[in-house]
SEGUNU-892701 format. One record per residue (C-alpha): x, y, z. Coordinates in steps of 0.5 Angstrom, whole numbers, padded with zeros to 4 digits, always signed. Each point is the difference from the previous one (the first is absolute). Layout:
residues N
XYZ...
end
This chain:
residues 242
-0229-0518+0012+0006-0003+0001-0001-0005+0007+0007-0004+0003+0001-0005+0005+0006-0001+0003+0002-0005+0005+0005-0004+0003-0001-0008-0001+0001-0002+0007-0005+0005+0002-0006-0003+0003-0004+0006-0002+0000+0000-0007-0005-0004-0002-0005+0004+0005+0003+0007-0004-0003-0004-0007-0006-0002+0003-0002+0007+0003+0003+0004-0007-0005-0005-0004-0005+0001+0005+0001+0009+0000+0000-0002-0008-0007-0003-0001-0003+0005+0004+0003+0006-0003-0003-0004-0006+0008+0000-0003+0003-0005-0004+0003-0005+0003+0007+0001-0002+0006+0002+0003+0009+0000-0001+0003-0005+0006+0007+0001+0002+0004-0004+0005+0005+0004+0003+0007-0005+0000-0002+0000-0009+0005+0002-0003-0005+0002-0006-0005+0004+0005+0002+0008-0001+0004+0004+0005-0006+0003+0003-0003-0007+0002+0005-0002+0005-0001+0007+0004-0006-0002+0003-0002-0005+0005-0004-0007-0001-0006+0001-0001+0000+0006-0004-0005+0003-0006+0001+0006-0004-0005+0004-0004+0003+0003-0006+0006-0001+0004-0001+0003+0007-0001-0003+0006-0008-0001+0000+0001+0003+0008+0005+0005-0002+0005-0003+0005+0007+0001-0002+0005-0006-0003+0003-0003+0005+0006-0001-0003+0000-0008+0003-0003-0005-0004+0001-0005+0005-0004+0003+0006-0008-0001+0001-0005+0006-0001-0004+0001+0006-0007+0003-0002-0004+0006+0004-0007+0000-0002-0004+0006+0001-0003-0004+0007+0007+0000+0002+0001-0007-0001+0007-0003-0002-0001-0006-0005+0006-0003-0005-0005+0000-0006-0003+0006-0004-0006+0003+0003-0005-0002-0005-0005+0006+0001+0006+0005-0001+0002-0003-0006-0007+0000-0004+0000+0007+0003+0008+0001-0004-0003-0004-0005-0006+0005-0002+0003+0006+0002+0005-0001-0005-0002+0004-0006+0003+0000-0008+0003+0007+0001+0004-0001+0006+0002-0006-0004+0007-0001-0002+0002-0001-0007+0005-0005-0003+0003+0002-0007+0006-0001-0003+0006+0005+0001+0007+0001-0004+0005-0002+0004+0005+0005+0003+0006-0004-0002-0002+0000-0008+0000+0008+0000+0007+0002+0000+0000-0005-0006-0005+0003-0004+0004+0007+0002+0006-0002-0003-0002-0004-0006-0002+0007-0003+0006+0003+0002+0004+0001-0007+0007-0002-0001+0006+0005-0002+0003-0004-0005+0001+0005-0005+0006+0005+0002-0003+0005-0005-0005+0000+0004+0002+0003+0007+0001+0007-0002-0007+0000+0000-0001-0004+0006+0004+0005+0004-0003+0006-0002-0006-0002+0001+0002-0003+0007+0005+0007+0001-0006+0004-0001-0004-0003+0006+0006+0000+0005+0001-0007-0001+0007-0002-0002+0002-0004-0006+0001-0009+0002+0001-0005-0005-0005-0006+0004+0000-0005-0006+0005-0005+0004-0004+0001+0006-0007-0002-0004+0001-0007-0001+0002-0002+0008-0006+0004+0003-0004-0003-0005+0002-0007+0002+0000+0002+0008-0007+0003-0001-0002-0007-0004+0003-0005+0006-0003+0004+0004-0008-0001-0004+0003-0006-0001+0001-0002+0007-0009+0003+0002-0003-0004-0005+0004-0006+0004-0001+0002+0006-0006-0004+0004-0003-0002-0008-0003-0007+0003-0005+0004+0004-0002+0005-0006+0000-0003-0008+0006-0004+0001+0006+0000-0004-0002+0002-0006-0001+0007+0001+0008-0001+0001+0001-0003-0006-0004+0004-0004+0004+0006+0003+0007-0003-0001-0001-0001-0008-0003+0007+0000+0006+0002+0003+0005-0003-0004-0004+0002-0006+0001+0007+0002+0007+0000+0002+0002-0003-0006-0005+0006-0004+0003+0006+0003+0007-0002+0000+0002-0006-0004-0005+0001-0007-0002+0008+0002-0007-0002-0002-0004+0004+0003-0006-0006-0001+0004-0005+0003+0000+0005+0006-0006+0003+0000-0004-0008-0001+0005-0002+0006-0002+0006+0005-0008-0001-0001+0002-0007+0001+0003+0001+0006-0006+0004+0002-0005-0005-0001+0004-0005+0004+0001+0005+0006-0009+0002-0001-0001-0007+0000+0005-0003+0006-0004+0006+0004-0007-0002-0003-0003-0003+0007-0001-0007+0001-0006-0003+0004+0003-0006+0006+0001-0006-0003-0001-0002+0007-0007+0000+0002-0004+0004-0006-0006-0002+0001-0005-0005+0005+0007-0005+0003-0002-0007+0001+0001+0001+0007-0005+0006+0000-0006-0004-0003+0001-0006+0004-0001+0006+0006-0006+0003-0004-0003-0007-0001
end
């Protein structure tokens, strides 16, 4: 089960969220953990600053179902189910979230290919016409299926350099709130490696060890990461507990 808690510094409900939350956590028999994010990080996910403060997701949702505001900077307001308006989260209502949340309904956060790196893939297999005796056969082949005969070889090289930059510029964008700068180093290497390869030494090794590391820096920049925010019992919360 993945718990957040998003708040703004200057909201004085924040510190009554945290200990309604961890009060609904040990009376759900839960773990005490928990991701926080305040909304003006520049480290915290898009989605966090869509909702007022204070806020708690459940597997990424809302725990009353209310929509994202869009405004980060205003206050939540909630109705409990007497009608009572109170600017902290219903205690009752979250152990009720909390225990009706079950492991299928959970969200599963695996790793995935980045879209950016697959037109790279396609064109890195995609073979070179450097032998005009070569052609005739391409023609034909491509004549039998409609398809009229182009030489693309001088082509290759700038998409497969667009399409890189392009992968490139993935693996940097937002890296400090994922692996780092690493994956992006890794997949500058592997880029060079398979550039060079396809087109410079027409090794397919080099090619083939420059694409599988290109893929690996695109499955590790993607692998999800836990806060280095709060994950875990912060200091604040343990004093509150104590």
């Amino acid at each position: 089960m993945k718990i957040e808690l998003i708040y703004e510094n200057t909201c004085p409900n924040r510190n009554a969220a945290r200990e309604q939350l961890m009060w609904a956590l040990n009376q759900a028999n839960k773990p005490l953990h928990w991701t926080e994010w305040e909304v003006s990080d520049e480290d915290a996910p898009d989605y966090a600053h869509q909702y007022g403060s204070p806020t708690i997701l459940i597997d990424g949702e809302d725990f009353t179902g209310e929509p994202a505001t869009g405004n980060p900077a205003s206050c939540r307001i909630y109705t409990d189910e007497n009608g009572r308006k109170s600017g902290v989260p219903n205690r009752n209502d979250l152990v009720k979230a909390l225990l009706e949340t079950s492991n299928p309904r959970q969200k599963i956060r695996s790793w995935k290919l980045n879209g950016t790196i697959v037109p790279v893939i396609g064109i890195a297999f995609v073979p070179k016409l450097f032998c005009p005796a070569c052609w005739p056969a391409y023609a034909g082949l491509l004549s039998a299926l409609g398809i009229g005969f182009i030489d693309y070889t001088p082509y290759l090289l700038p998409l497969t350099l667009v399409f890189v930059v392009l992968a490139l510029g993935s693996l940097l964008y937002k890296a400090k709130s994922r692996h780092g700068y690493l994956p992006f180093y890794l997949g500058s290497i592997s880029s060079l490696g398979l550039i060079i390869g396809k087109f410079y030494f027409e090794s397919d090794f080099s090619m083939y060890l420059g694409l599988g590391a290109l893929i690996l820096a695109s499955v590790w920049n993607t692998w999800p990461v836990k806060s280095r925010e709060s994950d875990g019992i912060c200091s604040a919360c343990t004093t509150a507990n104590h």
